[in-house]
Every structure is written in C-alpha cells, then in structure tokens.
N, C-alpha and C positions, 0 to 999 in steps of 0.2 A: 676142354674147349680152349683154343688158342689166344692168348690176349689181343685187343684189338685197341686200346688205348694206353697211353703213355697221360701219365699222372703230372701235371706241371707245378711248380713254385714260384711267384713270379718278387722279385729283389726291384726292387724300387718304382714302385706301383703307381707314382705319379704320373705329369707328362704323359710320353708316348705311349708307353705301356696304358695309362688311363683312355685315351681317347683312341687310340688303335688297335695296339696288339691285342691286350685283352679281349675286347670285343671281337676279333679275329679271332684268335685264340677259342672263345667259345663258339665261334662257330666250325670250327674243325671238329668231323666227327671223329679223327682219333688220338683227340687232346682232351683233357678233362684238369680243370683247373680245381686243384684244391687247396692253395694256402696264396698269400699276400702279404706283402713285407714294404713297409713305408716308414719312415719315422714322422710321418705329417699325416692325419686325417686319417688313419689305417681302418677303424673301424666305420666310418663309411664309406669309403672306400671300398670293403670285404662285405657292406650292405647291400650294396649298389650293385656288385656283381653276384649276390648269394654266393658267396667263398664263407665257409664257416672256421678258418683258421686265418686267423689275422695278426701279426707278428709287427715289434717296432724293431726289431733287432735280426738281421741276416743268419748268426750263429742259431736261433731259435729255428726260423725256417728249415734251416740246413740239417737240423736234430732231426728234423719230423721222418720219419720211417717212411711214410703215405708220398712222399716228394719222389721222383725217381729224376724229374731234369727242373731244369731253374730257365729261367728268361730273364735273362739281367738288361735293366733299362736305369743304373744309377748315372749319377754325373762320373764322365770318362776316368779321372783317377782315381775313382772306387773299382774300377773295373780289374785288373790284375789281381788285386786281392781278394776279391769276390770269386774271382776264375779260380782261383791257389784252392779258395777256401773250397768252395761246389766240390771244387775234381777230389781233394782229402774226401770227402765227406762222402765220395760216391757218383756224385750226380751228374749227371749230360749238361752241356753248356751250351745255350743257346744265348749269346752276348749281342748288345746292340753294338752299333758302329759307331766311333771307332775303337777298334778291339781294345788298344791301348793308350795312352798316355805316348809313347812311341814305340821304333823295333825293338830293342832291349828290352821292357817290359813284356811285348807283344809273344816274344820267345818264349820268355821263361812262361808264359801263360801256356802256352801251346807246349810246352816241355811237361806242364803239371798235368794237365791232360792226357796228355801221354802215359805220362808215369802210373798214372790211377786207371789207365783204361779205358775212360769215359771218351764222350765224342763232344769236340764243341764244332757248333757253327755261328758265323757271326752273322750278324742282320741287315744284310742288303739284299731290300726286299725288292726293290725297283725288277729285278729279273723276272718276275713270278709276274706282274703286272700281266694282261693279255693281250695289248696290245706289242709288248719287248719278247713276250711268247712267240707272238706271230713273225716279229721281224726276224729273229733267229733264226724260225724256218724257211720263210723267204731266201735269209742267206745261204742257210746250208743246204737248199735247193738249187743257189746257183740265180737264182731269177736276178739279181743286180748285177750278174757278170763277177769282175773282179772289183772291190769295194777301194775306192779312190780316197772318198773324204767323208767323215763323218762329223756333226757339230752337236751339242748338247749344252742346254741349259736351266741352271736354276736360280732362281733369286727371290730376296723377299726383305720385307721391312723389319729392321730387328733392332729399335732402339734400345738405348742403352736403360737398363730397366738393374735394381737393386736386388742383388742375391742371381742373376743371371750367370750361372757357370759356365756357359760357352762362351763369355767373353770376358772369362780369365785363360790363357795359355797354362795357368798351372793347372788348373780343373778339366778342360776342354784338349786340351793339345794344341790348340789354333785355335782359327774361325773357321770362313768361310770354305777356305780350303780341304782342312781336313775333314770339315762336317757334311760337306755338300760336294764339291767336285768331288771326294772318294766315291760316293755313291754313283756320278756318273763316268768315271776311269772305270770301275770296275762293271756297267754296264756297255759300253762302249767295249772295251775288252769281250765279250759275252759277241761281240760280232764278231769282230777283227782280229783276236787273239791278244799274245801279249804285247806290253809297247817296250819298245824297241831303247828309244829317249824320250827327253820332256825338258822343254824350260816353260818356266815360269813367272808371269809376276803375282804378287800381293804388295798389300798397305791400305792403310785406311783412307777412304775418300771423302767417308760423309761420317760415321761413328765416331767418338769420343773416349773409344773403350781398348782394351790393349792386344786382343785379339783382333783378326783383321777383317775387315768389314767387304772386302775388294779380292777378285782372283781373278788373272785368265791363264790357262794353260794350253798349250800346242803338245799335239803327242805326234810320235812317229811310231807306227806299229811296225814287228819284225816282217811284218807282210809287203813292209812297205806304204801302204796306207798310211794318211796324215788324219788328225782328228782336232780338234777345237772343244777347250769346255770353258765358260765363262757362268762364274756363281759371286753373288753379291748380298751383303746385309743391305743393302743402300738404296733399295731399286724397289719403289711400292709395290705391293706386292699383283695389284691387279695392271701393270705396267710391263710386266711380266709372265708372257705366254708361255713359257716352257717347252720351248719346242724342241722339235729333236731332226735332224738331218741325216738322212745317210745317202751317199751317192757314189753308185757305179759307174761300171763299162755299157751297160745295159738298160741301166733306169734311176730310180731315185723312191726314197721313200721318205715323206716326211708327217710328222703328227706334232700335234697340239693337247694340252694336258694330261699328255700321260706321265709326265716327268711329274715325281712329287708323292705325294701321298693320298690320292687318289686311285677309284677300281677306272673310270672313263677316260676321258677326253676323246678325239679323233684321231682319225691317221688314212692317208691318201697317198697313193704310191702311179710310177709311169712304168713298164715293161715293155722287154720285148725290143726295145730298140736298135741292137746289136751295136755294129761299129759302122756308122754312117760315115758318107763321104765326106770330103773336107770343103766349108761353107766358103767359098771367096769373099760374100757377098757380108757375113756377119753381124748383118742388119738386126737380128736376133728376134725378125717376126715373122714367129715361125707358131704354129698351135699347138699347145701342151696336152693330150689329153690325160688328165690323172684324175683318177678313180679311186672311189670311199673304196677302203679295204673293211670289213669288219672283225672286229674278234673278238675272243671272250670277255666278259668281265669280269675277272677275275679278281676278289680282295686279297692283294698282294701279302698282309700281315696272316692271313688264313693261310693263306699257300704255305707260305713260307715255316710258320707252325706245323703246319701238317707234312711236308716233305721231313724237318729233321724229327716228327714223330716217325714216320714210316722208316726212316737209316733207322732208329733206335730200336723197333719191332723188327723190322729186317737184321739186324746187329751188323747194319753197314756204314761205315763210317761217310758222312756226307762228300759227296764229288761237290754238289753246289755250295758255295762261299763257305768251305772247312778250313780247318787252320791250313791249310796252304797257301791257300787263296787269301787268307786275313794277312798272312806273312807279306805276301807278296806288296797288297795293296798299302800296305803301311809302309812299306821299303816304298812304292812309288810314290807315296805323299812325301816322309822325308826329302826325294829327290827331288821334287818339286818346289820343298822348302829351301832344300840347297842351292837350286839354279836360282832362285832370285838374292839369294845371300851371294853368292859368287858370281851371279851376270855372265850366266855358261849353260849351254846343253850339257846334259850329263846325261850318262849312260844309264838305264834300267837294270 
C-alpha cells in the first residue's frame, strides 16, 4: 500500500509553532506529528498535543529514525544550523521565515540541502490563505486587465518586552522589515512576478529596542507594475486593518483581514471595466459597484504543511516558497536594507 503520510519533528515548539502550525499541522491528513523539541515546557507542551516524544535538545530529535521532515520555528539565528544539522541527518526542511540571519547564511543552508538531497521549504504561508488563492486566479484569468499598483499591509503593537529575539538584529535579522514586509514582498510577488527595484525606509518611531519598529517599501515589478508595503511594531494592533490592494486596467480588488495569520477576513473586487473614456469633468462622482467576492477558508499553516508533505510523497521538490524562492526574498530584504543605508533605488 502506498504511503500516504509524511511523519514530522517539529524544533522549537513554542510561539508560532504552539499556537499555529501545530495545530495546522494536525489537521493535515497527510502529516502526522510524532516528536517535539523545546527547551522550555516541552513536556507539556508534547501533552497538549499527545506527541509522545518530547526532546529538550534538537540533536535528540534529529536521532529519531520515526522523524522523516522537521518544521523549524526557533529564533532566526538558530535557523542555519538547525537547516546544516536536519539536511546531515536526512530529513526534509520545512523553516519558518526568515530562512536566515541573512544571504550568506541563507546559501549555505540551501547548499546543505542540496548536498543531502532533502527538500526545504520555508514558511510563507500567507499564499495558501483562500482569499490570496482567489486573487491569483483572478489575475491569471486576466479579470484586472494589466495589474498597475498593488499596496499591502501589516502592523501590530510589539513593545519592548525582556528576552524578545526579534528585537535583537543579532537573533532576528531585523524587525519589522525582515519579519513582516518579507511575508508580504513575497505575496505580492505571487501576483505581479518578480521586482524589478525597491527603495526603502526603516528606523524606530515609537520602540525603544534595536531592531526597527518602522518600514515602508515601494517596489517596482519587472512587469512594470509599482507596489507599496507599509509594516510597523508601533501601530495598535486593532488600529490596523490589514488591508490589501491590487489595481488594474480593468478593476480593482481589495480585502480586509486576510493579511496575518488568520483563515477569514473579506475581500470585494470591481470587473469588467475595460479602458474607459477620458473624464474631462474629474469630479470623481461617479458609482463604484464592488462586489463580496467569496472564497475558501482555507488554514493557511494546514495548507502549507500538507503541500510540502505531498512534494515529499511525490519526491518533488517544492515550486511554492523552495529554496529559490527563500534565496531570492532574502536577497530582496537585504536590498531593501541597503536602499535606506545608501538613500538609493537599487536594482533586484
């Protein structure tokens, strides 16, 4: 009988992994979680979810024979050694974002993978959402015409709290930027293709902390297309709808709480417009009508589990966010770091 589940480990069990993945994780039918690895609370932690292998130490985990992929959710400069260690060991890499500390590290991770065979994909799960499902198709249907501007956001309150690793740059890589605009570059990408340039600013506005609390980035895609992402530590978090913008030649489509870590929010879209005459009058009262679009509800950390289980049962190495695609977006956060250190567009 053919196998039909892939056996997980999951390397730092707290956090996201606690309150998402996991729980995603088990509901995927062809994922089945058997080991947990925390150095805080591990055995309840490994109660809570009936996992009967509970580990304070990753080298343990990685021993386990029963293990065939790992889901790694440590703080970011655990991540390259953890990736080195998995791929030695055998096992499939399924990394949270971002993949590294930066590109230098991010290589050689995606080199060690290589080397062993194994497949990693990293965790940008925002794509798998059902409402970014839907918009996709819309695009590659053509229904917005040729895609003009697109805007994306996210923000949230994230004071400065004791033992927080994202707001050290040696644990985190950054803030706001690398933690949060990556996830929406690499969803906006997902419409528009890749970007072309990008400047950028950061700095702290309102945090106290050394990572940076503040981003807004302008992208220009090779399509031509212009995009806007704006993420903040600083911004309460119910202050902050999350919206998402995308506008054509033809229409427009915008939604509210799909961005984030949510399966809901809405989303209402205009079609069909074509290329109207030119308005002398630009009064701009004119009637909009736009329409609930519906789509699946789809738990993104499910999805996303159960796609790089099925590459691993297929023996196909993931198209969606595979070390390519990790390559890439870490090259455009650097460049994004660099445009506000240099006060310049720079090339992609």
């Amino acid at each position: 009988m053919a196998k039909n589940r892939v056996s997980f480990g999951v390397i730092g069990a707290g956090g996201i992994a606690y309150r998402k993945t996991i729980p995603g994780m088990k509901k995927a039918k062809n994922c089945r979680l058997v080991a947990v690895m925390d150095p805080v609370n591990i055995e309840k932690i490994a109660a809570e979810f009936q996992v009967f292998r509970a580990y304070s130490r990753e080298q343990d985990l990685l021993a386990d024979p029963d293990v065939e992929a790992v889901y790694i959710a440590s703080p970011v400069n655990c991540h390259a050694r953890q990736i080195r260690m998995a791929a030695e060991a055998g096992k499939h890499v399924l990394c949270e974002k971002p993949l590294c500390l930066n590109l230098k590290e991010a290589k050689e991770a995606v080199e060690a993978c290589r080397k062993n065979k194994v497949f990693l994909q990293e965790g940008y799960m925002m794509k798998f959402h059902g409402a970014h499902v839907k918009i996709k198709q819309l695009v590659d249907e053509g229904r917005l015409g040729k895609i003009v501007y697109m805007r994306a956001q996210l923000s949230c309150w994230y004071p400065k709290m004791g033992g927080a690793w994202r707001q050290d740059p040696k644990k985190g890589g950054g803030g706001a930027l690398i933690d949060m605009a990556t996830h929406l570059y690499d969803l906006l990408e997902s419409f528009a293709g890749p970007v072309r340039r990008v400047v950028a600013l950061t700095g702290n506005v309102v945090q106290p902390y050394k990572s940076e609390d503040a981003s807004t980035t302008l992208l220009e895609f090779k399509s031509g297309s212009h995009g806007s992402v704006d993420c903040f530590w600083s911004i309460p978090d119910e202050a902050s709808r999350t919206r998402l913008e995308v506008y054509g030649t033809e229409g427009a489509i915008f939604t509210e709480g799909t961005i984030g870590q949510s399966t809901g929010g809405t989303m209402e879209g205009i079609f069909g417009l074509g290329q109207s005459a030119y308005d002398a009058a630009q009064d701009k009262d004119v009637q909009r009508k736009f329409q609930r679009i519906p789509f699946d509800k789809i738990n993104p950390y499910t999805a996303e589990c159960s796609y790089f289980a099925d590459c691993i049962l297929a023996g196909r190495r993931p198209e969606i966010n595979g070390a390519e695609n990790a390559l890439h977006i870490m090259a455009l956060a650097e460049k994004a770091y660099g445009s506000y250190k240099t006060k310049s567009i720079l090339k992609v």
